[in-house]
N, CA, C and O of each residue as an XYZ file, in Angstrom:
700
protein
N       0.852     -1.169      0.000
C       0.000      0.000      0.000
C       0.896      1.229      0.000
O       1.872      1.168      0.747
N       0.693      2.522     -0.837
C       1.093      3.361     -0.557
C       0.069      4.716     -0.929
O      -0.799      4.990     -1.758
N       0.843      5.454      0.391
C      -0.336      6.454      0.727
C       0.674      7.795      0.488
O       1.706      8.040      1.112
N      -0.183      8.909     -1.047
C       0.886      9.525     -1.149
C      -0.227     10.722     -1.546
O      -1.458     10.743     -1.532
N       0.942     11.840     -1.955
C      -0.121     13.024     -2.316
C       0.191     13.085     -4.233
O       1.208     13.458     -4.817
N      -0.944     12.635     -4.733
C      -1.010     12.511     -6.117
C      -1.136     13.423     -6.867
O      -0.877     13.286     -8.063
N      -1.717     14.992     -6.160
C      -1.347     16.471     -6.631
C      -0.088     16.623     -6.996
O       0.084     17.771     -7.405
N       0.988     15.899     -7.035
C       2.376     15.856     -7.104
C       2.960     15.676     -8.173
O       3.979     16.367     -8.183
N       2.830     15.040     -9.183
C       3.464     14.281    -10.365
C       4.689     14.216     -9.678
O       4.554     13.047     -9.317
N       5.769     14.542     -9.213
C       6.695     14.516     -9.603
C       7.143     13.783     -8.217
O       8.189     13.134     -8.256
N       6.553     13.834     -7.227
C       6.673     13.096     -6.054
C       6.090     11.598     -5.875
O       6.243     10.713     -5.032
N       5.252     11.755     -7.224
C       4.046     10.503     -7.125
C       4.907      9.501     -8.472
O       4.544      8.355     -8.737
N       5.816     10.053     -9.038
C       6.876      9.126    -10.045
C       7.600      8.720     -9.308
O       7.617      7.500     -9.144
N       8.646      9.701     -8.433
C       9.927      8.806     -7.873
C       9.606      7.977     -6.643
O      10.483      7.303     -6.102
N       8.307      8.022     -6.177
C       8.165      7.017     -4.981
C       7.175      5.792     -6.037
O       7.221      4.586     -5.797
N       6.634      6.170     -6.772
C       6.055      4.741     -7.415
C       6.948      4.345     -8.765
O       6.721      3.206     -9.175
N       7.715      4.948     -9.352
C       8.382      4.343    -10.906
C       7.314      4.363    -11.368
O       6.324      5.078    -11.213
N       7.675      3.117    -12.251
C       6.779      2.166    -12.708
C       5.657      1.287    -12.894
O       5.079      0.614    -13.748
N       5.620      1.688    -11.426
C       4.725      0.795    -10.677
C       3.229      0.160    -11.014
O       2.514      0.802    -10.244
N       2.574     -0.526    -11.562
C       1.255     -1.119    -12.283
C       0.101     -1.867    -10.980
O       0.050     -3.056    -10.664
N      -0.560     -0.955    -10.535
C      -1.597     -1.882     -9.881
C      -2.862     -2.618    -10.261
O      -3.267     -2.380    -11.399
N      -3.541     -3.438     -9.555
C      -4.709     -4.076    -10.059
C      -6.313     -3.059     -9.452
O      -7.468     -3.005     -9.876
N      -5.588     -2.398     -8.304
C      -6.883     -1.370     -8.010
C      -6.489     -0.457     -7.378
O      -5.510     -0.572     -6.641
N      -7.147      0.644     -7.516
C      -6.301      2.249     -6.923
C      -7.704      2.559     -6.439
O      -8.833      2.308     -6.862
N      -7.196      3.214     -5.369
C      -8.424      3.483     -4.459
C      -8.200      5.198     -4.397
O      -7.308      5.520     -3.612
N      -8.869      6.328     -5.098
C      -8.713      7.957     -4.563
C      -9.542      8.048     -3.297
O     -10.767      8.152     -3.361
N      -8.871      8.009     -2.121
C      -9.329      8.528     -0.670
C      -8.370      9.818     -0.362
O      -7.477      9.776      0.484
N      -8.638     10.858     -1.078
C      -7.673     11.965     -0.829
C      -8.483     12.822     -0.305
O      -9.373     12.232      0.307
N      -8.574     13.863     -0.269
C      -8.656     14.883     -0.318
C      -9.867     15.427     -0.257
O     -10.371     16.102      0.641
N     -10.571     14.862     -1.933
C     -12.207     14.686     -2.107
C     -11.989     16.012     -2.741
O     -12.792     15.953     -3.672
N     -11.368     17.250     -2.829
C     -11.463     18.037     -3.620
C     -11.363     17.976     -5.276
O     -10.413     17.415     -5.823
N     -12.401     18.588     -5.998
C     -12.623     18.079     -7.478
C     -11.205     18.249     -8.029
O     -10.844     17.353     -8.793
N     -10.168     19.425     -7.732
C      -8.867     19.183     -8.790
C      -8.213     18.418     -8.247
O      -7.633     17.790     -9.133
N      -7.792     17.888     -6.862
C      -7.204     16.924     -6.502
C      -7.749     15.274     -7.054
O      -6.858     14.433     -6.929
N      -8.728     14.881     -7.482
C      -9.333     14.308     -8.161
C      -9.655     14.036     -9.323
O     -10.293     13.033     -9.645
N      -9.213     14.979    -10.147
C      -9.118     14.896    -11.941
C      -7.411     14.904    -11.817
O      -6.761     14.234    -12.620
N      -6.931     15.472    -11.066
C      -5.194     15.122    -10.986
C      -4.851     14.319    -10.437
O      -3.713     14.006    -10.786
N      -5.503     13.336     -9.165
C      -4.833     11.741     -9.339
C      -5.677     11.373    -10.170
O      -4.961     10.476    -10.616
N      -6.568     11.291    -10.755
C      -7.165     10.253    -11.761
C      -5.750     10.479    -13.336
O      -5.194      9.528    -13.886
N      -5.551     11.802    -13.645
C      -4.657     11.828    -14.562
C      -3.537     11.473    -14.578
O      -2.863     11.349    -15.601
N      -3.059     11.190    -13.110
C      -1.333     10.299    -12.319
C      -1.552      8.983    -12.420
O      -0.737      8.093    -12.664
N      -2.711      8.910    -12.217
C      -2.679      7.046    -11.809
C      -3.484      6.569    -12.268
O      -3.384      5.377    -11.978
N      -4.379      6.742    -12.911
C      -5.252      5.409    -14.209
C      -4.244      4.999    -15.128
O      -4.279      3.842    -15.545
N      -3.074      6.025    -15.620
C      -2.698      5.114    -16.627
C      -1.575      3.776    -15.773
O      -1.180      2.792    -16.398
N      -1.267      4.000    -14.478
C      -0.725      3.276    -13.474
C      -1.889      1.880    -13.356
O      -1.630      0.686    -13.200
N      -2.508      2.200    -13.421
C      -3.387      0.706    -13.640
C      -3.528     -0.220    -14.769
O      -3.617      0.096    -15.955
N      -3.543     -1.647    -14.161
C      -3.220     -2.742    -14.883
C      -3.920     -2.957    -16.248
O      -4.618     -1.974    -16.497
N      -3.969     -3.753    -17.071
C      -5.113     -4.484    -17.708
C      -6.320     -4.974    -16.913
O      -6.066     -5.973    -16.240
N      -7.312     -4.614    -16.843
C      -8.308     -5.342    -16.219
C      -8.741     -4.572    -14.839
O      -9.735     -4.688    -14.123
N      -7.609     -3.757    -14.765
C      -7.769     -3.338    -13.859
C      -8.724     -2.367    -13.029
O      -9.564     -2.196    -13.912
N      -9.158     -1.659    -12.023
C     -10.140     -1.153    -11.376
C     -10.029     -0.204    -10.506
O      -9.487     -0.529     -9.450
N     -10.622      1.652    -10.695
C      -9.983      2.519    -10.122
C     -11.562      3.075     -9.494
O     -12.585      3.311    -10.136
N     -11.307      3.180     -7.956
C     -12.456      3.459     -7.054
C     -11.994      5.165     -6.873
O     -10.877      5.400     -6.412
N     -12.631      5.964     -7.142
C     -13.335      6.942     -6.160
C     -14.459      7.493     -5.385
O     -15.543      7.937     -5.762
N     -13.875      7.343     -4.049
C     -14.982      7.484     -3.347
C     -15.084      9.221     -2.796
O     -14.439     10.224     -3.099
N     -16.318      8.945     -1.781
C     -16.451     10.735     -1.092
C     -17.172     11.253     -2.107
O     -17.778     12.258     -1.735
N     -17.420     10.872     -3.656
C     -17.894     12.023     -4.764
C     -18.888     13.080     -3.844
O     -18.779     14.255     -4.194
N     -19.706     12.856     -2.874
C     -20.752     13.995     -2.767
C     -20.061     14.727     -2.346
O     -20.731     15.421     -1.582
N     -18.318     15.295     -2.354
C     -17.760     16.437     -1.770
C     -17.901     17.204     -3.310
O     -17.879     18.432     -3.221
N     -18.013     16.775     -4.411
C     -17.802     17.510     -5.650
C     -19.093     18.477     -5.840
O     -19.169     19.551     -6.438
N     -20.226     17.638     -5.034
C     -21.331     19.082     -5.198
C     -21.197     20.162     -4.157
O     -22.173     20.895     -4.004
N     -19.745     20.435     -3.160
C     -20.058     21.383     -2.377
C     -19.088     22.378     -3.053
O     -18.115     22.127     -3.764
N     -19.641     23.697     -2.615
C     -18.644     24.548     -3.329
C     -17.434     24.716     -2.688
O     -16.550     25.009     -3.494
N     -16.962     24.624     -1.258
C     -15.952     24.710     -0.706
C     -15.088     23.623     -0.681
O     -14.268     23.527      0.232
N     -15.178     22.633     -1.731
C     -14.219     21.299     -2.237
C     -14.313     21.663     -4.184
O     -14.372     20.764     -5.024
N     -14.306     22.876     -4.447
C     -14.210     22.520     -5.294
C     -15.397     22.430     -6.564
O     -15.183     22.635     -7.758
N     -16.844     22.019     -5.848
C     -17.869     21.711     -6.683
C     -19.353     22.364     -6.411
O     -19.628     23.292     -5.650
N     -20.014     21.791     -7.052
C     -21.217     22.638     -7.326
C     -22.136     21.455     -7.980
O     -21.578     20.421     -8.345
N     -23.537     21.613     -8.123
C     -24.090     20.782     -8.948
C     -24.010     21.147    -10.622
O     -24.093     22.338    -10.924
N     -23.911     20.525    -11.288
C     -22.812     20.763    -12.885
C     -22.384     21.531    -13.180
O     -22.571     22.183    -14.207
N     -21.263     21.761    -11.868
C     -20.304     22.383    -12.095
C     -18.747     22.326    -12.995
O     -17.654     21.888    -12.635
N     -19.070     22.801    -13.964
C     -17.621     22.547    -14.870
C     -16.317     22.397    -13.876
O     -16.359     23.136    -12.893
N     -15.518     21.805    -13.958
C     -14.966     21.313    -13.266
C     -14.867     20.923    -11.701
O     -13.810     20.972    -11.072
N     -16.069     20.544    -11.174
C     -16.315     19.529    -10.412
C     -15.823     17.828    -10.831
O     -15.999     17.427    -11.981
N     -15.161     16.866     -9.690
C     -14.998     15.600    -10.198
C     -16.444     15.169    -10.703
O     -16.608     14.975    -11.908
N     -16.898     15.104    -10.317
C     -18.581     14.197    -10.603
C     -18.458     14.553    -11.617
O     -18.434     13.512    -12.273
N     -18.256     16.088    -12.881
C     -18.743     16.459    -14.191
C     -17.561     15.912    -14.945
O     -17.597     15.559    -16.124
N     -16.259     15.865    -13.969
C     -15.053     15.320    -15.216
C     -15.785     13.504    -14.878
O     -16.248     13.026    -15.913
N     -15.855     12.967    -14.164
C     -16.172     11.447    -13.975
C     -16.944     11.169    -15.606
O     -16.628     10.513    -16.599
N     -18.431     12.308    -15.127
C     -19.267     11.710    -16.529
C     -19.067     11.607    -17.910
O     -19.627     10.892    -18.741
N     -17.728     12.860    -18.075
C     -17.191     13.042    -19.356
C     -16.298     11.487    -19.628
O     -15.419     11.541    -20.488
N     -16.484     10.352    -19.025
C     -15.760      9.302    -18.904
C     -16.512      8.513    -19.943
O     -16.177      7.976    -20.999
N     -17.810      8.645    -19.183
C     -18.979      8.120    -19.792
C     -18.926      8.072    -21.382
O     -19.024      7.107    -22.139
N     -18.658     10.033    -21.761
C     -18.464     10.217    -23.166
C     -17.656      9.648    -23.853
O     -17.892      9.232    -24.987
N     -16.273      9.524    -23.082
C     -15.163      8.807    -23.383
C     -15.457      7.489    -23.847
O     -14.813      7.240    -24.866
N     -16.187      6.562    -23.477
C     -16.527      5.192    -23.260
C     -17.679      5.289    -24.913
O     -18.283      4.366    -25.460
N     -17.636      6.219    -25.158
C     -19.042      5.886    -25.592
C     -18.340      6.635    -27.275
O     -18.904      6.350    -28.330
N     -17.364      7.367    -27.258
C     -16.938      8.333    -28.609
C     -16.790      7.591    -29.518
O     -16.850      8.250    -30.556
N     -16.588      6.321    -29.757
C     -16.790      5.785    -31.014
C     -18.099      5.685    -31.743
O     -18.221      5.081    -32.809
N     -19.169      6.368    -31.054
C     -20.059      6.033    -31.825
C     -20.909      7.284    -32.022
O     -22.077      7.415    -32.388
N     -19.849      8.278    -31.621
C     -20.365      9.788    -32.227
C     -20.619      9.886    -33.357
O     -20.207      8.819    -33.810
N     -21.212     10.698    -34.534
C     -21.643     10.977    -35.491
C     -20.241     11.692    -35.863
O     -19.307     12.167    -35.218
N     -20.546     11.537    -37.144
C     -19.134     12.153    -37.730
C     -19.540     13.336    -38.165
O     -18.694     14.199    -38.396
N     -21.120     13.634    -38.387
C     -20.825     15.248    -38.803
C     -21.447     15.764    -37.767
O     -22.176     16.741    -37.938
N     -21.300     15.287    -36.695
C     -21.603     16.641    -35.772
C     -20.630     17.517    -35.242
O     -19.600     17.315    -34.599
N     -21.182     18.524    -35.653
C     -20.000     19.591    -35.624
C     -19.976     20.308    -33.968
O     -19.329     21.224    -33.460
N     -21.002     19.395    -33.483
C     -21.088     20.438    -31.995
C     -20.014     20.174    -31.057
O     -19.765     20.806    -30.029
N     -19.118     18.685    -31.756
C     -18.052     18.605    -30.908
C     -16.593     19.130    -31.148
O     -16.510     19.059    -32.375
N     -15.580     19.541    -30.763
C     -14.542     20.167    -31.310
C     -13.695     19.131    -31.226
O     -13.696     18.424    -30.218
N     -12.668     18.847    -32.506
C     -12.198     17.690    -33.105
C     -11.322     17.800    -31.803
O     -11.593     16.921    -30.985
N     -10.338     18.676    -31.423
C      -9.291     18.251    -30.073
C     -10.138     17.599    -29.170
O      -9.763     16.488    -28.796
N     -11.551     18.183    -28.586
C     -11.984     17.216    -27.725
C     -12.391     15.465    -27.748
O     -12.268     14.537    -26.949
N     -13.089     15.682    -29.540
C     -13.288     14.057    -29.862
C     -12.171     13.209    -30.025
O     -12.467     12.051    -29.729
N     -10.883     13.363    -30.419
C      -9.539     12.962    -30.343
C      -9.357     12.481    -28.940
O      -9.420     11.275    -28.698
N      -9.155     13.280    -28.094
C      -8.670     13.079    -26.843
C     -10.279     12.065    -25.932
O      -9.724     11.418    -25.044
N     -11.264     11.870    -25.889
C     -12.428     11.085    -25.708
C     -12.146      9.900    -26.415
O     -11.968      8.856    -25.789
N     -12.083      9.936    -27.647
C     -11.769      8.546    -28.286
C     -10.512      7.929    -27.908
O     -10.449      6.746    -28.245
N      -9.626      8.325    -27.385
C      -7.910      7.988    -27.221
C      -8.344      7.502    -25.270
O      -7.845      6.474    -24.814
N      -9.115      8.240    -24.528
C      -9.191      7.829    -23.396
C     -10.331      6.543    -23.255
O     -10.096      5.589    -22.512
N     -11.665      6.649    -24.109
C     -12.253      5.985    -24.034
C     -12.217      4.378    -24.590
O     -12.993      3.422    -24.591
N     -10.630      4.714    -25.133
C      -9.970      2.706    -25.954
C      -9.516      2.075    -24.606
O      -9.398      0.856    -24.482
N      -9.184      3.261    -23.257
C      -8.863      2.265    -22.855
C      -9.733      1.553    -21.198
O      -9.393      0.732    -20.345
N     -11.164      2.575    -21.466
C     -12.480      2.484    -20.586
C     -13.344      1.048    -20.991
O     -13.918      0.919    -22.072
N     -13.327      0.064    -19.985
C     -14.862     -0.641    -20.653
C     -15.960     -0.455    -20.091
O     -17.025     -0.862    -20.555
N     -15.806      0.350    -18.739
C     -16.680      0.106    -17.681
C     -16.917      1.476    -16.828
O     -15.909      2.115    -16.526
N     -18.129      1.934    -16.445
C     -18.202      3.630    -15.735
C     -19.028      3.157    -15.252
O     -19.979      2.692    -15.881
N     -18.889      3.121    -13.612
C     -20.278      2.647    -12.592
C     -20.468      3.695    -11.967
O     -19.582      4.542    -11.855
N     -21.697      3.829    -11.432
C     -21.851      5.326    -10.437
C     -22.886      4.822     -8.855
O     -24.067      4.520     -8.685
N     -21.983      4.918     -8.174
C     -23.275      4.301     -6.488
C     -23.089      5.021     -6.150
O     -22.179      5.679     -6.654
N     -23.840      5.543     -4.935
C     -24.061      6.191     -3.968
C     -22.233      7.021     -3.412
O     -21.631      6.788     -2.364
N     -21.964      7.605     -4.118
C     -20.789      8.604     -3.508
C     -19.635      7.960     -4.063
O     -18.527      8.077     -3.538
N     -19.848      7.257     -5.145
C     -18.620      6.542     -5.459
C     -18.758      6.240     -7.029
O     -19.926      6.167     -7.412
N     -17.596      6.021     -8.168
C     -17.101      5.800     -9.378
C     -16.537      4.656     -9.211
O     -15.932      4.246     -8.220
N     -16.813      3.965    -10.542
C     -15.442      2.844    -10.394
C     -15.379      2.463    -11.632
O     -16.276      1.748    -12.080
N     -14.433      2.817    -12.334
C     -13.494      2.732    -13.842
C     -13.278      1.881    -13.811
O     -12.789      1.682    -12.699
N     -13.300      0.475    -14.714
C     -12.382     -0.502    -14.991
C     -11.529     -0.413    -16.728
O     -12.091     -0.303    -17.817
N     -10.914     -0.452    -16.607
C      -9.894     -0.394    -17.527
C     -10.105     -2.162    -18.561
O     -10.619     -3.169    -18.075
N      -9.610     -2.065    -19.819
C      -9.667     -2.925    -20.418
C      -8.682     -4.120    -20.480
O      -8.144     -4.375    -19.402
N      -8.435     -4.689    -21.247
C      -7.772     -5.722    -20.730
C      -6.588     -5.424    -22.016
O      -5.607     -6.165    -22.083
N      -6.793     -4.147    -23.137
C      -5.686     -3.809    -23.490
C      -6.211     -2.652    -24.508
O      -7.414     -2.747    -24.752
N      -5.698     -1.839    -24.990
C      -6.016     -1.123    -25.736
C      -6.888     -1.152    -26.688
O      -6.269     -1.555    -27.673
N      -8.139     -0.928    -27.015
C      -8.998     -1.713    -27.926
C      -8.678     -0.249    -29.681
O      -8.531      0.970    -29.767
N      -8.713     -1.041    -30.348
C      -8.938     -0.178    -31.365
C     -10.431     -0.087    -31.999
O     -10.579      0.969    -32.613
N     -11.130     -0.602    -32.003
C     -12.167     -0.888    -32.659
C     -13.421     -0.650    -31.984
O     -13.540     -1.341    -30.972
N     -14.523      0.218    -32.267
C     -15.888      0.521    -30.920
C     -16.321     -0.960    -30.519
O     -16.218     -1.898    -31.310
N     -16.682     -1.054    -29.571
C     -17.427     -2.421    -29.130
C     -18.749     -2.526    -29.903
O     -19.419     -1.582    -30.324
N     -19.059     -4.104    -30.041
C     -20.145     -4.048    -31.084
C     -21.432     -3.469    -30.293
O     -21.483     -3.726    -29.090
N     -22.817     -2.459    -31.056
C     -23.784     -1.948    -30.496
C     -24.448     -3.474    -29.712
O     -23.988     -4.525    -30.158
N     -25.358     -3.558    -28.731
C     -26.196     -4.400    -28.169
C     -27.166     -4.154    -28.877
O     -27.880     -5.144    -28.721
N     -27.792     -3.315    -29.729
C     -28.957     -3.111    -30.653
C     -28.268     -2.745    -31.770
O     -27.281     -2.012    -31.826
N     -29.125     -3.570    -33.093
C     -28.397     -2.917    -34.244
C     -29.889     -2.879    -34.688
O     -30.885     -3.438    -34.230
N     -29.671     -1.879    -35.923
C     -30.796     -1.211    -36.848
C     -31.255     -2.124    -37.899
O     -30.549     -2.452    -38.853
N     -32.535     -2.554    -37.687
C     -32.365     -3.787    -38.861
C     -33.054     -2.836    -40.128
O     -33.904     -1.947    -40.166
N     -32.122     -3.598    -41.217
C     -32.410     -2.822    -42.881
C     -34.009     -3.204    -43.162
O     -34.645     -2.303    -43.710
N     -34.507     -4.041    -42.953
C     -35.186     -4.843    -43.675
C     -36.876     -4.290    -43.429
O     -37.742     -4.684    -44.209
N     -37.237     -3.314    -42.227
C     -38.286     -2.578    -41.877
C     -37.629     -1.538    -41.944
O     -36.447     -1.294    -41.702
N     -38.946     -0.584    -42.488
C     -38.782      0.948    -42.006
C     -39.098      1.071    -40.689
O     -39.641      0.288    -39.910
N     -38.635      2.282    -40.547
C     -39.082      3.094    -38.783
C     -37.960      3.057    -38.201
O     -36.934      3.428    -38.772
N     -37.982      2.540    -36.804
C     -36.924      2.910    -35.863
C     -37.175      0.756    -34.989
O     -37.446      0.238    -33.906
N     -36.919      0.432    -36.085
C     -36.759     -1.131    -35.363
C     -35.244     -1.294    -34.676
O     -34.324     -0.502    -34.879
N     -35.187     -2.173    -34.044
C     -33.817     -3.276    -33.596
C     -34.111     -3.899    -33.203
O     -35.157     -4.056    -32.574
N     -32.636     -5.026    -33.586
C     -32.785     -6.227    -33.296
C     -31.828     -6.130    -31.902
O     -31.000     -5.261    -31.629
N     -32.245     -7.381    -31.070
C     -31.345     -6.888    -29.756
C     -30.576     -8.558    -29.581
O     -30.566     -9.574    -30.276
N     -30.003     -8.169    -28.307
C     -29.332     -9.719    -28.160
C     -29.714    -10.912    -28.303
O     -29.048    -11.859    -28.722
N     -30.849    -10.897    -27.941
C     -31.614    -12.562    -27.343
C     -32.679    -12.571    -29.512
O     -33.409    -13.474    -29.920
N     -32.277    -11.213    -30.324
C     -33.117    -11.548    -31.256
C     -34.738    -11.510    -31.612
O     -35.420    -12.011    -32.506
N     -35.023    -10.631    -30.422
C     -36.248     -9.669    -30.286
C     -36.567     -8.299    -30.720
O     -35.824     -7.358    -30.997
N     -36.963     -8.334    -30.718
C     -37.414     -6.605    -32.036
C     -38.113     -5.523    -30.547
O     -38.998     -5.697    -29.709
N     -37.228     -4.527    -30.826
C     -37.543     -3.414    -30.325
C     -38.452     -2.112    -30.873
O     -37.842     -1.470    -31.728
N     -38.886     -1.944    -30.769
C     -39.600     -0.875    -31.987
C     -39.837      0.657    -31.391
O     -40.542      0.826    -30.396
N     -39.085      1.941    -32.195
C     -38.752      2.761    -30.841
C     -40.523      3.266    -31.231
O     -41.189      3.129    -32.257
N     -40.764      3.736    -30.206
C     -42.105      4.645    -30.053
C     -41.820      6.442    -29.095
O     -42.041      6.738    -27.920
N     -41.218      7.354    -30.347
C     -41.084      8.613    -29.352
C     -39.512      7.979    -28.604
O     -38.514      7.536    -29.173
N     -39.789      8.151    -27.200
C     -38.334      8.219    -26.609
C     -38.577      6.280    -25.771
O     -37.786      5.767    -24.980
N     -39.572      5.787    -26.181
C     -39.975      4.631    -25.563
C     -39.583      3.307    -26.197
O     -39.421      3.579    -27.387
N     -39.426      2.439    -26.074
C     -39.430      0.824    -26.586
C     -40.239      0.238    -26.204
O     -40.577      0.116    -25.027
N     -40.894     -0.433    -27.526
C     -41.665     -1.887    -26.599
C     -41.604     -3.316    -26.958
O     -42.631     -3.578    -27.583
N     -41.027     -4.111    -26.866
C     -40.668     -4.926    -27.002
C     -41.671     -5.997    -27.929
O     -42.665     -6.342    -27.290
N     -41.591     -6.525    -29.193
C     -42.549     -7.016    -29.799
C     -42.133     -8.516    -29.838
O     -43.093     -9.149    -30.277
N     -41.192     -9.254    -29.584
C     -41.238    -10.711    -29.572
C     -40.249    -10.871    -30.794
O     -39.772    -10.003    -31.524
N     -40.054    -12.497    -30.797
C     -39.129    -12.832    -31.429
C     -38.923    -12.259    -32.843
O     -39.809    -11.528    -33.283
N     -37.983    -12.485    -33.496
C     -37.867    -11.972    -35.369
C     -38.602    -12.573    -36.020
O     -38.572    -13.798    -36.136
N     -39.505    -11.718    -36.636
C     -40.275    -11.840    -37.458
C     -41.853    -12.474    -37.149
O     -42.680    -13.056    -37.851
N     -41.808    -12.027    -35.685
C     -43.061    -12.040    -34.880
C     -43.597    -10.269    -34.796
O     -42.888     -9.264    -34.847
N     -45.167    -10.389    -34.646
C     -45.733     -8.665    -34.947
C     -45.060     -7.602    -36.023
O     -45.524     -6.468    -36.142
């Protein structure tokens, strides 16, 4: 175990090197920049497979740590941008509402995200088991073969969107 101040870079290299763990626990501070700055020291310090806990998050909605409720740089608002991260391969290519440095840097963090959990005052990142190049396949794909807003889903059941709703219609090529 080592218990260090990760605001540091340069204190947080020569006492760890190299060093690769299987789970990093942020119990620091709880302040939001102390918290986007060990997450930026030490996720890439984590293994393949590996698993990075922060806890305390409800200090990121107070303003005297740092946070606010969506507050631009609060941890909780950098955490969710993780989410985006995890998810940038399957941005639209002409949307222009994103700025290419930001989709670059989302897609480059999110190869190496598989996993963004959120409980009660706590995150937990798991990391992949290696650099993925390729988006993970959708759990719903768009089937060609109906108009509208169908999919087909895992188990091979038809979804059919209604507005912002699904309802599930039964096997392929049932209703």
């Amino acid at each position: 175990m080592h218990i260090l101040d990760a605001s540091d870079p340069a204190a947080l290299d020569a006492a760890l090197g190299d060093a690769v763990f299987d789970i990093i626990i942020d119990d620091g501070s709880h302040r939001s920049e102390h918290v986007i700055a060990t997450f930026g020291a030490c996720f890439r310090r984590l293994a393949p497979r590996g698993i990075y806990i922060v806890e305390d998050l409800h200090a990121s909605y107070w303003p005297d740590w740092g946070g606010r409720y969506r507050a631009p740089g609060s941890s909780i608002e950098f955490l969710k941008t993780l989410v985006d991260a995890l998810h940038a391969d399957h941005f639209a290519p002409w949307d222009t509402g994103i700025p290419e440095d930001e989709r670059a840097r989302l897609v480059v963090q999110g190869a190496e995200i598989t996993r963004v959990t959120f409980h009660d005052s706590i995150a937990v990142i798991e990391r992949g088991s290696d650099t993925r190049s390729a988006p993970y396949p959708p759990r719903l794909k768009r089937r060609r073969s109906r108009p509208g807003c169908d999919f087909t889903g895992p188990r091979g059941r038809i979804a059919r969107g209604i507005g912002r709703h699904r309802r599930v219609l039964g096997p392929r090529g049932a209703g």
